[in-house]
Phi, psi and omega in degrees: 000169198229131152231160191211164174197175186192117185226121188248129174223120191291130172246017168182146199208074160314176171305318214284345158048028158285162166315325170289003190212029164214116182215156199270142156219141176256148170207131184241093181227128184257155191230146151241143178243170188188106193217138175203161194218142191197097186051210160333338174270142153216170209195129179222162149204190192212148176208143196230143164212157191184160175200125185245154175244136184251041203284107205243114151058276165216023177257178204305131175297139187235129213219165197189159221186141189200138171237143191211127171218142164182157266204128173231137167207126150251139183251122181045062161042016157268315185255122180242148180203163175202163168182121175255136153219161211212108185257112204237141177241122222202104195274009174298334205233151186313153189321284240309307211257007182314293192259150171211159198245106202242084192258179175208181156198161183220146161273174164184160187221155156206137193245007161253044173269336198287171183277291211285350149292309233267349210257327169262009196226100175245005163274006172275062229278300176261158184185112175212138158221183219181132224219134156204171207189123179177167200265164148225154174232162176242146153237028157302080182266173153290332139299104159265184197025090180283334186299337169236167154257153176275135158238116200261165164269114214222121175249125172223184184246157190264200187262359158248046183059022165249180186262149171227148171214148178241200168232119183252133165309102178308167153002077165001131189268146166261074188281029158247342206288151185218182196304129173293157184232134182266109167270107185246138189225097146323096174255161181203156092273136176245144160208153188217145172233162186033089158062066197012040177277000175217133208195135191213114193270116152267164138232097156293080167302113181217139196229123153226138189254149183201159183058031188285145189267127191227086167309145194258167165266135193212130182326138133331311177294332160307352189061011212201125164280198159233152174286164168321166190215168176277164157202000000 
């Protein structure tokens, strides 16, 4: 199957309906879908591409891109498998560092689909485990477009009270920063008893972050801030 979608949405509008008090975000995302079955095999997948747009108040649109694909396969629901991955585009980082590759994958068993559970324990409805392991990435900097520099317009008073205004030099550009990265990795067991009317969940959850976007602190005597950095 095919879905598509095409989405405009205002998320703040003032009275004053000026360029300055409003922004849009577009998001456009299309899908193939794909499920089959064979005796006792089953088997699915799914690919995704989306792109979303930002237009925030009267500065530069700011845009992003993702193509996801994944992939299932189970035999009669005991033996479980997925694998996910996801090629992601982010216009905060210079071409080198645009795209980053976020794949995952998850096992799973349940070992009261077998006949000799269901034949010794048959108030035992469920018993299942289940594993996964994978990257997410972030381009949430504090900055945008970390990859240039900018020059604003900066208004002050002189030392005979008038207003004045010039062009300053902005952020220092980072043309290295690339995708903050998450590593997660998930054990589970599920269990249910007399027909799952009682059903009791573990998870042991563990996360590490790496290349996290950090404004750095930077002496004054440089004379300069800098945009985020990895770290």
């Amino acid at each position: 199957s095919v879905d598509n979608v095409w989405v405009q949405t205002p998320i703040s509008v003032s009275q004053e309906n000026t360029p300055s008090s409003i922004k849009f975000v577009y998001y456009f995302e299309g899908s193939l879908n794909y499920a089959r079955s064979f005796g006792k095999h089953n088997v699915s997948a799914t690919a995704v591409y989306n792109q979303r747009q930002v237009n925030s108040n009267a500065s530069f649109p700011t845009k992003n891109q993702a193509i996801v694909g994944r992939a299932t396969y189970n035999y009669n629901k005991k033996y479980l498998l997925e694998a996910n991955a996801g090629f992601t585009g982010s216009e905060q980082f210079a071409p080198k560092n645009r795209y980053g590759f976020f794949p995952s994958v998850a096992v799973g068993y349940t070992p009261s689909k077998e006949k000799f559970w269901k034949e010794a324990m048959p108030w035992w409805s469920t018993m299942k485990f289940r594993v996964s392991h994978g990257l997410v990435g972030s381009d949430n900097g504090a900055a945008n477009f970390l990859y240039y520099t900018a020059y604003d317009l900066v208004s002050y008073t002189d030392q005979g009270d008038h207003a004045r205004k010039h062009y300053a030099e902005g952020k220092a550009a980072n043309e290295g920063a690339r995708w903050e990265t998450a590593r997660k990795t998930d054990i589970g067991i599920e269990m249910g008893w007399f027909k799952n009317a009682l059903t009791f969940n573990v998870d042991l959850f563990d996360e590490y972050r790496y290349d996290m976007l950090i404004t750095p602190v930077i002496t004054p005597l440089v004379g300069i801030d800098f945009k985020d950095t990895n770290t």
